[in-house]
KOLVOTOR-943065 format. One record per residue (C-alpha): residue in one letter; residue number from 1; x, y, z. Coordinates in steps of 0.5 Angstrom, whole numbers. Example, Ala and Ser with C-alpha at 12.3 -4.5 7.8 and 13.67 -1.06 7.14 Angstrom:
% KOLVOTOR-943065
(minu a, 1, (25, -9, 16))
(minu s, 2, (27, -2, 14))
% end
This chain:
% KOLVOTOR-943065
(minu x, 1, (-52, -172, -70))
(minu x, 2, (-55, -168, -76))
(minu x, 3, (-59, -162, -75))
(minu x, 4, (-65, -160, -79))
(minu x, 5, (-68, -154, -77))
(minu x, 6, (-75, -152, -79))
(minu x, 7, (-78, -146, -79))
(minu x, 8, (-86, -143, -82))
(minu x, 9, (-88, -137, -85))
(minu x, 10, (-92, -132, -87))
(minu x, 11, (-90, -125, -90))
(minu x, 12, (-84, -124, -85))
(minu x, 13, (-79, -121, -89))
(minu x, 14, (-78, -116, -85))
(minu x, 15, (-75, -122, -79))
(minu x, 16, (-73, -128, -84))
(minu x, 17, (-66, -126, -85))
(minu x, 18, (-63, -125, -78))
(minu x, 19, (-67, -132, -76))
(minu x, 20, (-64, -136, -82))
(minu x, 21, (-57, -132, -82))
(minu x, 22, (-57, -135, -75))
(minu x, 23, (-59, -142, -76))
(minu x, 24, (-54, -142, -82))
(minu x, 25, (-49, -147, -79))
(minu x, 26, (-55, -153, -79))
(minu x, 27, (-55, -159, -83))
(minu x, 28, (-61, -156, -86))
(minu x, 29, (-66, -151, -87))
(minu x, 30, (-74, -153, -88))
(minu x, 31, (-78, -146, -89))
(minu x, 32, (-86, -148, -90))
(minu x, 33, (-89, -142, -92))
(minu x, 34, (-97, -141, -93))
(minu x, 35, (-96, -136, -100))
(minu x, 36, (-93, -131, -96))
(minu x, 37, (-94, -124, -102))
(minu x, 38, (-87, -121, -100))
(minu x, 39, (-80, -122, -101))
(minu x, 40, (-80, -128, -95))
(minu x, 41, (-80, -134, -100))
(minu x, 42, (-74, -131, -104))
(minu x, 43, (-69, -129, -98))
(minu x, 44, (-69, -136, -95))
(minu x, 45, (-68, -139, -102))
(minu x, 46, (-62, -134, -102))
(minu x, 47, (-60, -136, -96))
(minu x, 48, (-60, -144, -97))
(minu x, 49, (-66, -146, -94))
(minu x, 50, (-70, -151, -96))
(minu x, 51, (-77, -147, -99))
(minu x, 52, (-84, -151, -99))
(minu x, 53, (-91, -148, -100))
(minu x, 54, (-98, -149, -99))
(minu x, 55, (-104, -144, -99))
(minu x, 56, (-109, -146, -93))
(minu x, 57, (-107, -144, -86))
(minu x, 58, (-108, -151, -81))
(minu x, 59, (-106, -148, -75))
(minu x, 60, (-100, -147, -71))
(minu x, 61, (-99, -154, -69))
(minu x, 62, (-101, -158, -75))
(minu x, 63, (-97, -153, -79))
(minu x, 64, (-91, -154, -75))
(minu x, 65, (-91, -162, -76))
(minu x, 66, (-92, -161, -84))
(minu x, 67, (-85, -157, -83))
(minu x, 68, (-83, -163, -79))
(minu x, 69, (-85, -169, -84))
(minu x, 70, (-80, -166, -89))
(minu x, 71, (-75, -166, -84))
(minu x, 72, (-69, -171, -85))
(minu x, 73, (-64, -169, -79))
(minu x, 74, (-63, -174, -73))
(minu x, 75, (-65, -168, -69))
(minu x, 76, (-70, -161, -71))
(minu x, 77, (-70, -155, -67))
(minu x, 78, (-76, -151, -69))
(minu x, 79, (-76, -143, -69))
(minu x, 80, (-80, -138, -70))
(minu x, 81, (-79, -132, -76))
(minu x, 82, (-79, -127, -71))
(minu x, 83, (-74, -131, -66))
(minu x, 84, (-66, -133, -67))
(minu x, 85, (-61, -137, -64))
(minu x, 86, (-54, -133, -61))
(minu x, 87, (-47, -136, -62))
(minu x, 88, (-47, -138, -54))
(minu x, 89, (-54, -142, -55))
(minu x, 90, (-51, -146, -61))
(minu x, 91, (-45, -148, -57))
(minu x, 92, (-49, -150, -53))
(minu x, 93, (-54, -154, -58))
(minu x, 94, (-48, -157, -61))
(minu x, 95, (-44, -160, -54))
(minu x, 96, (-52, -163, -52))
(minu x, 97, (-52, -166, -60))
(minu x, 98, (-44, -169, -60))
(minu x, 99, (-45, -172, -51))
(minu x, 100, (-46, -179, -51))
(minu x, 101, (-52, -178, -46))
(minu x, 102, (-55, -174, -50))
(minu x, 103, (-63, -174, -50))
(minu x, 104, (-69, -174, -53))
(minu x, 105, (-71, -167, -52))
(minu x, 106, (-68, -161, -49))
(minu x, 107, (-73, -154, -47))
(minu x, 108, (-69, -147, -46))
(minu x, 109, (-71, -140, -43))
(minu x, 110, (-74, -135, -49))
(minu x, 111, (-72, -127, -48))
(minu x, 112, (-78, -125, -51))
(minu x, 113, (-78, -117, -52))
(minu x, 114, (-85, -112, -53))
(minu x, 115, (-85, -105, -57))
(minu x, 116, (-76, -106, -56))
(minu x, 117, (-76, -107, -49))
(minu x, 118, (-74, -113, -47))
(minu x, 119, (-78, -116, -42))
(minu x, 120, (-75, -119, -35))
(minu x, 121, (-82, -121, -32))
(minu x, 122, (-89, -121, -33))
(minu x, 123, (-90, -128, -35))
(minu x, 124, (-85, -128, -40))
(minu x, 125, (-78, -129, -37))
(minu x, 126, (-75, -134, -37))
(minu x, 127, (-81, -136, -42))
(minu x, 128, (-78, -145, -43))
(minu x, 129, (-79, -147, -49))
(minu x, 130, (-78, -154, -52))
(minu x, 131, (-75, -153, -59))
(minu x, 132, (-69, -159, -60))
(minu x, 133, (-71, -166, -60))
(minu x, 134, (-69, -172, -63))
(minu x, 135, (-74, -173, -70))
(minu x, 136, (-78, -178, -68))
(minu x, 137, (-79, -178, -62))
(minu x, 138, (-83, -172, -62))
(minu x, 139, (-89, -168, -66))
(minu x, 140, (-93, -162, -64))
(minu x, 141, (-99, -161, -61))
(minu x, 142, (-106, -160, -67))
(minu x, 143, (-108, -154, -63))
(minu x, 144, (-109, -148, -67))
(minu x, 145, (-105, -143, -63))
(minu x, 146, (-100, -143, -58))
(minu x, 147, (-98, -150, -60))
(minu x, 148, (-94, -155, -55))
(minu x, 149, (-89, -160, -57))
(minu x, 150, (-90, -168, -54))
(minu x, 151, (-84, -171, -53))
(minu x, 152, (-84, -179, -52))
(minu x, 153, (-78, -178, -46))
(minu x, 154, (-75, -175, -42))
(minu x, 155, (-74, -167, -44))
(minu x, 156, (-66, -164, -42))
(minu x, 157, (-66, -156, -40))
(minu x, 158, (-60, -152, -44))
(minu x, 159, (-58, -145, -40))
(minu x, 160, (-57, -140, -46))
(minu x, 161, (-63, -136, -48))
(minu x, 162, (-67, -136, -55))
(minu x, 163, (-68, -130, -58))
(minu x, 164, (-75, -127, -60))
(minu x, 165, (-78, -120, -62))
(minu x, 166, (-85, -122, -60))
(minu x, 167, (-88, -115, -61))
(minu x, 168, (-86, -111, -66))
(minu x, 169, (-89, -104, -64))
(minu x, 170, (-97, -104, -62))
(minu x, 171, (-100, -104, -70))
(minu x, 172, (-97, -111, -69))
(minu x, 173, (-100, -112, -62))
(minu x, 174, (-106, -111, -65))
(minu x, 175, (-106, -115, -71))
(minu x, 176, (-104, -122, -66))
(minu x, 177, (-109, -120, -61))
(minu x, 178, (-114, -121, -66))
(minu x, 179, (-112, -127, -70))
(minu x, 180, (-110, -130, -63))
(minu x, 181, (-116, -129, -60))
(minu x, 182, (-120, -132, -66))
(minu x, 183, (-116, -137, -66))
(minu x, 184, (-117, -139, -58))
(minu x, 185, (-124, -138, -59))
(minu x, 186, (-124, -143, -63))
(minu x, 187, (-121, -148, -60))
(minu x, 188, (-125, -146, -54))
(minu x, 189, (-132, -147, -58))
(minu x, 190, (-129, -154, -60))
(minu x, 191, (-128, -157, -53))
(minu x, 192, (-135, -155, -52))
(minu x, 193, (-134, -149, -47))
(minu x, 194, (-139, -142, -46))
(minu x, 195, (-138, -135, -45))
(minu x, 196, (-141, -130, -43))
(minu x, 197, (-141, -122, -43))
(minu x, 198, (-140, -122, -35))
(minu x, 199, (-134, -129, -37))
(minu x, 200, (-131, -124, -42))
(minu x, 201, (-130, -119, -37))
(minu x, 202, (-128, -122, -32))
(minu x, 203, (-123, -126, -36))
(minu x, 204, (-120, -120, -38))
(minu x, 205, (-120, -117, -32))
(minu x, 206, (-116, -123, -28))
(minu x, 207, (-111, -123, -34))
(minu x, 208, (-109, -115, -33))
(minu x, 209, (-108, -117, -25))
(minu x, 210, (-104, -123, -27))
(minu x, 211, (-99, -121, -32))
(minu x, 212, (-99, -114, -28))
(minu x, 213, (-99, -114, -21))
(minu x, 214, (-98, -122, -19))
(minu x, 215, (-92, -123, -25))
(minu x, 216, (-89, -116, -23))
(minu x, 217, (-91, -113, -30))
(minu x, 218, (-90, -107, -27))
(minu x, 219, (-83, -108, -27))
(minu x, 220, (-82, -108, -34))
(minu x, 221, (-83, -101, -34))
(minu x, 222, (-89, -97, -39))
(minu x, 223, (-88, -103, -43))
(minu x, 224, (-89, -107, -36))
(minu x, 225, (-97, -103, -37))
(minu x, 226, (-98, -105, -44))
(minu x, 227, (-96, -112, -44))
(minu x, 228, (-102, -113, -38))
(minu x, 229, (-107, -109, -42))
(minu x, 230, (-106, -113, -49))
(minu x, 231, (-106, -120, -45))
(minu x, 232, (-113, -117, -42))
(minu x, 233, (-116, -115, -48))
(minu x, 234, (-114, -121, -51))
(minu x, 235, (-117, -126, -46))
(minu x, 236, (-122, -120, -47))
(minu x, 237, (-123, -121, -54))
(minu x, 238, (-123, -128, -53))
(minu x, 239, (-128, -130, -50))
(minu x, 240, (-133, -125, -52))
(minu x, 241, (-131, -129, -59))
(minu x, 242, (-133, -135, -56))
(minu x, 243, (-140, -133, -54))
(minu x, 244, (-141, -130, -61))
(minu x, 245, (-139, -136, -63))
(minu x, 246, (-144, -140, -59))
(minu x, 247, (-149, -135, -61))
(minu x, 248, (-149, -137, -69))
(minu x, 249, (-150, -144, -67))
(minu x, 250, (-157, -143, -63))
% end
């Protein structure tokens, strides 16, 4: 079975070279990129990959499906630019691809890390992810964010983990808080929800005892702590955003 890998992008120099370097080995490498500034498109031409571009931002979900459509693969692994595939994961991706009973679809676990500490629990471990599927038989969701893959079939589950730096230091925690909880807001508004300041609040309250006490955030450290305080002031800020939203509209 051929694999087509396919990854989006925005100005992500700093991590497209480790991604694309340990995907190198797939039958193809889609790149989709939205008029990165930085050297992000030339390093993945330099590496093999297939480039393409547009100017306008979709969403997560329709973006991801516009990289796939341009896939030619019997199987697509969909990564990150932040996330790379290990030599015991691709072992495994490679016997799941070569096995007479293969699937439709296959989920692995995610070892995300936060300001440089991996993090073993507040809700990201073991974080499965369905990113290996047959093409054809599935297609990503049209949210804007926090996208989801839709498998017409029976999804596989693989031991080895997948690789992803999801925050950086905190100005990059910062910078995601703010574009996620845009976008969540949105999608929010669009399914006709409400907010409130007493609902913001509480949101953000729940989601620091969530990750914190109930995922066993503090666990993970100092970093445990400051995972629960950004998810908080996400769901915070998120909510807040709805209301303003709803406000603008009256």
């Amino acid at each position: 079975m051929s694999l087509s890998v396919i990854i989006i992008t925005k100005n992500e120099e700093a991590v497209i070279e480790r991604c694309l370097q340990s995907v190198a080995w797939a039958d193809e490498i889609i790149l989709f990129d939205t008029d990165s500034s930085d050297g992000t498109q030339d390093i993945a031409r330099n590496l093999g990959a297939k480039v393409h571009s547009a100017p306008d931002w979709p969403g997560f979900g329709p973006q991801k499906n516009r990289a796939l459509a341009l896939a030619t693969g019997d199987y697509v692994l969909s990564i990150d630019a932040d996330e790379w595939v290990t030599p015991e994961l691709r072992a495994e991706i490679e016997g799941a691809l070569a096995a007479p009973d293969r699937l439709p679809a296959y989920r692995m676990p995610r070892s995300s890390s936060y300001c440089g500490r991996t993090m073993r629990h507040s809700g990201w471990w073991p974080d499965h992810v369905t990113r290996l599927f047959q093409r054809g038989a599935a297609e990503f969701s049209d949210d804007l964010v926090h996208e989801r893959l839709i498998v017409d079939g029976v999804t596989g589950s693989l031991r080895e983990a997948l690789r992803h730096e999801a925050i950086r230091d905190l100005d990059d925690a910062l910078a995601k808080m703010g574009s996620y909880s845009t976008a969540g807001a949105q999608m929010l508004y669009a399914r006709g929800k409400s907010a409130s300041l007493a609902s913001a609040v509480l949101h953000g309250v729940w989601t620091f005892i969530r990750t914190y006490f109930l995922r066993a955030g503090f666990l993970d450290g100092r970093e445990g702590f400051m995972l629960a305080v950004s998810n908080a002031e996400g769901a915070y800020y998120r909510y807040l955003k709805l209301m303003l939203l709803a406000a603008k509209t009256k």
